[in-house]
C-alpha positions as CSV (number, residue, x, y, z in Angstrom):
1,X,0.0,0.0,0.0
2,X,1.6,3.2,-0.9
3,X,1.0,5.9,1.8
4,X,2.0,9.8,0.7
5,X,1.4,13.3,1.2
6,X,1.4,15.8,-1.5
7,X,3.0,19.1,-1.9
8,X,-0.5,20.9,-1.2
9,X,-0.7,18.2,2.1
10,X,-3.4,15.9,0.6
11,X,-3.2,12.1,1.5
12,X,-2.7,9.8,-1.0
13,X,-3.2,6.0,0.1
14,X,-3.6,3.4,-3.2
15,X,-2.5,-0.3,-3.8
16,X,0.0,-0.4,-6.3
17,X,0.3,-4.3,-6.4
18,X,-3.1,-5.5,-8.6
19,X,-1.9,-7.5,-11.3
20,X,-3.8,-7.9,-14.1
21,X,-7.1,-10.4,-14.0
22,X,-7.1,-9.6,-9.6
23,X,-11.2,-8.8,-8.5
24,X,-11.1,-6.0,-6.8
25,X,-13.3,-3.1,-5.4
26,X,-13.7,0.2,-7.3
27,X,-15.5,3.3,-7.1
28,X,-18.3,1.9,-9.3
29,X,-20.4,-1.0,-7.4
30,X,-19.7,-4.4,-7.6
31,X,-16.7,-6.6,-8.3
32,X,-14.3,-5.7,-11.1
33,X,-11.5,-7.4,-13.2
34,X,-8.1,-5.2,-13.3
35,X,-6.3,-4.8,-16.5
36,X,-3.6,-2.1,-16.0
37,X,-2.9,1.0,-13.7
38,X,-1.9,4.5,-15.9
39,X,0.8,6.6,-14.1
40,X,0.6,9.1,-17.2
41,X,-0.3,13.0,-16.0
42,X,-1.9,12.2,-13.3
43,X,1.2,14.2,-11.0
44,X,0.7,13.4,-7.4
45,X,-2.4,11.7,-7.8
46,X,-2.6,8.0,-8.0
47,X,-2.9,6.1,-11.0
48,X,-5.9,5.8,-12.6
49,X,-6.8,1.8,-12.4
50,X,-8.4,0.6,-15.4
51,X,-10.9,-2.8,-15.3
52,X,-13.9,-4.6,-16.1
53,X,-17.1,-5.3,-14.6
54,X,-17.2,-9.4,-13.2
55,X,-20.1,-9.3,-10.6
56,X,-22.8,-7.4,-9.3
57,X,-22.6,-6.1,-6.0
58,X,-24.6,-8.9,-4.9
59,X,-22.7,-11.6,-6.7
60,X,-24.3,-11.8,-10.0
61,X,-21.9,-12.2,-12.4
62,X,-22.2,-9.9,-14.7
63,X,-20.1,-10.5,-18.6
64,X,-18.8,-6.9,-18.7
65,X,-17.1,-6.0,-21.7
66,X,-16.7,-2.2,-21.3
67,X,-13.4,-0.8,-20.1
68,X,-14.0,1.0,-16.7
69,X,-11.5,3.5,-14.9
70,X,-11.2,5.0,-12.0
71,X,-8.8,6.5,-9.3
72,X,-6.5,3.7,-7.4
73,X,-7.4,5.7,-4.1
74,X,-11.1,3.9,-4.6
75,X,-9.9,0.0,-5.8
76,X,-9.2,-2.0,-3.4
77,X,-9.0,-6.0,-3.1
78,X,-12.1,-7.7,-3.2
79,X,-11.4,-10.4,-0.8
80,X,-11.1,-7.8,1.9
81,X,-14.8,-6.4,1.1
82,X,-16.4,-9.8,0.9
83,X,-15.1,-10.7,4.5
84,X,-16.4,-7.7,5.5
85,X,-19.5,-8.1,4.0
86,X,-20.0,-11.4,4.8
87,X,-19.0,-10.5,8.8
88,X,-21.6,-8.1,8.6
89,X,-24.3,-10.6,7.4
90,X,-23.6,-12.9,10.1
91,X,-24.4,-10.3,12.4
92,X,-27.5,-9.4,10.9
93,X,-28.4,-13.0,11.0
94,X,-27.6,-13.4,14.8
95,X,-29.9,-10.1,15.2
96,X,-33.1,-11.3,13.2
97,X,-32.5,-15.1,14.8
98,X,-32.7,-13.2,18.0
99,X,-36.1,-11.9,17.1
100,X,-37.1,-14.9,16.1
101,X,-36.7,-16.7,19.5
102,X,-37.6,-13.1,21.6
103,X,-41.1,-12.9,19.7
104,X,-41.5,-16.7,19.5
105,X,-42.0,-16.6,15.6
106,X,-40.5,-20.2,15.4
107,X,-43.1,-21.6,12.4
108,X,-43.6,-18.4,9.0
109,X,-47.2,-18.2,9.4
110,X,-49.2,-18.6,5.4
111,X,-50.2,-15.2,3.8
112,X,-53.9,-16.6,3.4
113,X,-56.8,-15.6,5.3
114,X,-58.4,-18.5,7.5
């Protein structure tokens, strides 16, 4: 992870180790495939971070074709949102599960009038 100030004092934090075909997290939702970085004019910024769509951001894959870019300040690697995502899942789980045994909703109950 690169870690920098700029001239002007701004932060700049980006993974400079994605190699190409790596899922990561972008600015735009979902999961992504990364081709390349570009280092070209972009001065003390971080490289711009070029990829594909894969998935959905619920896990739908998703055939993307177009070329996507953003900032490398946004990607990051997807295993490290999933975990999260999945942690915070679990959580809700426990919550609603709680609920469940608080409000003694054991059995769904039918939609349909008796």
């Amino acid at each position: 992870m690169i870690d920098r100030t700029t001239s002007k004092g701004y932060r700049v934090l980006y993974d400079e180790t994605f190699q190409p075909g790596d899922l990561i997290t972008t600015y735009h939702s979902g999961y992504h495939r990364f081709i390349r970085y570009e280092y070209e004019n972009r001065g003390e910024s971080a490289p711009l971070v070029f990829y594909t769509k894969a998935y959905d951001s619920n896990g739908k894959r998703i055939k993307g074709k177009a070329v996507e870019r953003c900032d490398a300040a946004f990607c990051r690697r997807a295993s490290d949102r999933i975990h999260s995502e999945l942690a915070d899942l679990e959580k809700i789980k426990e919550k609603l599960l709680n609920i469940l045994v608080e409000e003694k909703l054991n059995e769904p109950r039918s939609n349909t009038a008796d």
